[in-house]
C-alpha positions in Angstrom: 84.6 86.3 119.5 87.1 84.9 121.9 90.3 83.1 121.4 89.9 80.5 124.2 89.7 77.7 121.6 93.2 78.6 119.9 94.7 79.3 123.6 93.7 75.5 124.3 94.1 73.9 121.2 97.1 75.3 119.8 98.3 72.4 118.4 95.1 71.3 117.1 95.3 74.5 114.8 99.2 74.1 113.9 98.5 70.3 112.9 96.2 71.7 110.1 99.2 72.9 107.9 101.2 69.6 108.0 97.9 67.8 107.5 97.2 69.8 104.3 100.5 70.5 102.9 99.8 70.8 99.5 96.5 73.5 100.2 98.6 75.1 102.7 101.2 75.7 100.0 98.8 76.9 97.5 97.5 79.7 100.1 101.2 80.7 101.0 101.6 81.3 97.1 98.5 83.5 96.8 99.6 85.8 99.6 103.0 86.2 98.1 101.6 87.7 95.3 99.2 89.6 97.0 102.5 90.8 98.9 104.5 91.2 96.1 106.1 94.7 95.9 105.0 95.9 99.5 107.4 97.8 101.9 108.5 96.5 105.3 108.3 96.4 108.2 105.3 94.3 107.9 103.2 93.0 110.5 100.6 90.0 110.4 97.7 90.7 112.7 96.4 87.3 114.0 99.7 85.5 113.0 98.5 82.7 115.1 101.4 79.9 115.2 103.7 81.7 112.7 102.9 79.8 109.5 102.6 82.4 107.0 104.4 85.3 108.9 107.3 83.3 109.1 107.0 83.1 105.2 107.1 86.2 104.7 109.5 87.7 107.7 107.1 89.8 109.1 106.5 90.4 113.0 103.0 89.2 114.8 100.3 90.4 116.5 98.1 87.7 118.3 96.4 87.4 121.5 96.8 83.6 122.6 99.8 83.3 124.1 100.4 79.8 123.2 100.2 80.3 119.3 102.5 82.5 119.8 104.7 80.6 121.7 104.3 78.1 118.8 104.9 80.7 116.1 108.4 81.6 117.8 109.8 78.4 117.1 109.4 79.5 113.7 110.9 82.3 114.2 108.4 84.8 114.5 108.2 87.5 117.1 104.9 88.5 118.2 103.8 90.8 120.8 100.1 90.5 122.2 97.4 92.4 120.9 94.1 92.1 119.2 93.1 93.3 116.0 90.6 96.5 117.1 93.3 97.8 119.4 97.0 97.4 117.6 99.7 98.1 119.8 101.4 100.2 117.0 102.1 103.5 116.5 100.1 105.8 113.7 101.9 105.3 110.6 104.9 102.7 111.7 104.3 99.9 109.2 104.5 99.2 105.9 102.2 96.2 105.1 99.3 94.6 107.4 98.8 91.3 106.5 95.2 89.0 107.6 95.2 85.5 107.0 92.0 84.1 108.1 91.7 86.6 110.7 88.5 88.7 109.9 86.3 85.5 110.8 87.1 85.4 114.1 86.9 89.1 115.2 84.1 90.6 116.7 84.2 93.9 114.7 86.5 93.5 111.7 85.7 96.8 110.5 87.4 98.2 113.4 90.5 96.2 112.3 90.1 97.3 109.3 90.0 100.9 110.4 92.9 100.1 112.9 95.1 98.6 110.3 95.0 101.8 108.1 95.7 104.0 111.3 98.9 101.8 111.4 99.9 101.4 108.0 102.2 104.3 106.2 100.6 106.9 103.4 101.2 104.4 100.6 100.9 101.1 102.4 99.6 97.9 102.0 96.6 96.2 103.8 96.4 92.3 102.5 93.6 90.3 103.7 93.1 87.0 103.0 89.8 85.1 103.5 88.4 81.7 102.7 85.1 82.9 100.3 81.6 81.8 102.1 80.1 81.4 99.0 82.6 79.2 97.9 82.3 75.2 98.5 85.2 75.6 101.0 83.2 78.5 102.6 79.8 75.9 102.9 82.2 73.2 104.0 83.4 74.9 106.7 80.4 76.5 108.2 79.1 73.0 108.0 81.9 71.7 110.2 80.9 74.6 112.4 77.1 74.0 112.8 78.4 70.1 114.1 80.2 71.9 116.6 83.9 72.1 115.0 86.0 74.1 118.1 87.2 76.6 115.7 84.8 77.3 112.6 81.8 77.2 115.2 82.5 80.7 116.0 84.0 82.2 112.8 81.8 84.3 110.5 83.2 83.9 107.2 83.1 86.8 104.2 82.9 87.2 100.8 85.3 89.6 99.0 83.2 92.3 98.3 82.1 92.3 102.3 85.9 92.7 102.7 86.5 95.4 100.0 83.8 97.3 101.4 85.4 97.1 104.9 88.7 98.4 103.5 87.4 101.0 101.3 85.4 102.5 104.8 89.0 102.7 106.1 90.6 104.7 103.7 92.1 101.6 101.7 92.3 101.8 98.1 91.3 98.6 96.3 94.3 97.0 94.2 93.2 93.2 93.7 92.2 89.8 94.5 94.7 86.7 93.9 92.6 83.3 94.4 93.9 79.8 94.8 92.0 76.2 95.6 90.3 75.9 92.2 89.6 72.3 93.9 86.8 71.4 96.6 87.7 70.8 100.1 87.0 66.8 99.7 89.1 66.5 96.2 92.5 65.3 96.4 94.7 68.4 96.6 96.9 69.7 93.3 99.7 72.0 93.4 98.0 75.4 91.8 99.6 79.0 90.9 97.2 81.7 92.0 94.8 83.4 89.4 92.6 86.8 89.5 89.8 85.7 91.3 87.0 84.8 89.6 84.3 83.9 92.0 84.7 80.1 92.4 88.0 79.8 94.2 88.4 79.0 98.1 90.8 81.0 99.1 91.0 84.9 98.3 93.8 87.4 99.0 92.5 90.6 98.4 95.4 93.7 98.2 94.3 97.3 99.0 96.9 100.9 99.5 96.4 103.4 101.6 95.6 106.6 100.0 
């Protein structure tokens, strides 16, 4: 899939998070604790315009240009890459973060796979996904069948799709820390995450390398 839409909408995308400040929020509190406890440097593959890597202090990896010009004013410092071919070394990082990446790739399995060439023995992969069985999966893959620039051409997973991707690459699975217990059309509430329990939007799912 390309990134042509996020080159030339970049602030399309970046609007999202102040338009949705409360969900936004809620998903920046499930990755912490996906996080929690993992070595650094980390390194958030598709960090996009910064939101959550600047969260979490880690460096970027993203191909458009333009989020990334974006995500520096935040802070962030990414170098240009895509997920199946990292510019990092074997074994350089601690912790590989996706947020909303997977849908967008092409072959996520080779991210997968790349990621765990990259991480350290004893490193953490976290990959966060918005559930496609869930009503904010539905909602959004409705939005992409009317021709929404970005959901159009993401293909969205459902955790165990995502475990089984990790476990292929040598990831050990650790948990899954879940958040938007609300619909996408309900008036947002501040939430803490929860163990997922199939219902939930928004999944963060924490694996090790063996």
């Amino acid at each position: 899939m390309g990134w042509e839409p996020f080159e030339r909408l970049h602030s399309r995308y970046d609007s999202w998070f102040s338009r949705n400040a409360v969900t936004a929020e809620n998903e920046v509190k499930a990755l912490m604790k996906a996080v929690e406890g993992a070595g650094r440097p980390c390194v958030e593959v598709g960090s996009g315009t910064g939101f959550f890597a600047s969260r979490l202090g880690c460096l970027g990896v993203e191909p458009s240009v333009n989020m990334a010009r974006l995500a520096l004013r935040r802070g962030v410092q990414s170098v240009q890459g895509r997920a199946e071919a990292l510019p990092l070394r074997d074994s350089s990082v601690s912790a590989v973060i996706f947020v909303v990446t997977l849908c967008f790739l092409s072959d996520p399995a080779a991210a997968m796979a790349e990621a765990s060439r990259a991480l350290v023995r004893g490193g953490v992969l976290v990959s966060c996904i918005v559930a496609r069985s869930s009503p904010w999966g539905q909602h959004y893959i409705g939005l992409g069948r009317a021709g929404h620039p970005f959901y159009s051409i993401a293909k969205f997973y459902d955790v165990d799709e995502v475990e089984s991707m990790a476990v292929s690459a040598g990831l050990r699975p650790e948990g899954h820390f879940a958040t938007l217990t609300y619909g996408p059309l309900d008036e947002p509430r501040e939430e803490e995450p929860r163990e997922y329990s199939g219902a939930e939007g928004f999944v963060c799912s924490r694996f090790r390398k063996a």
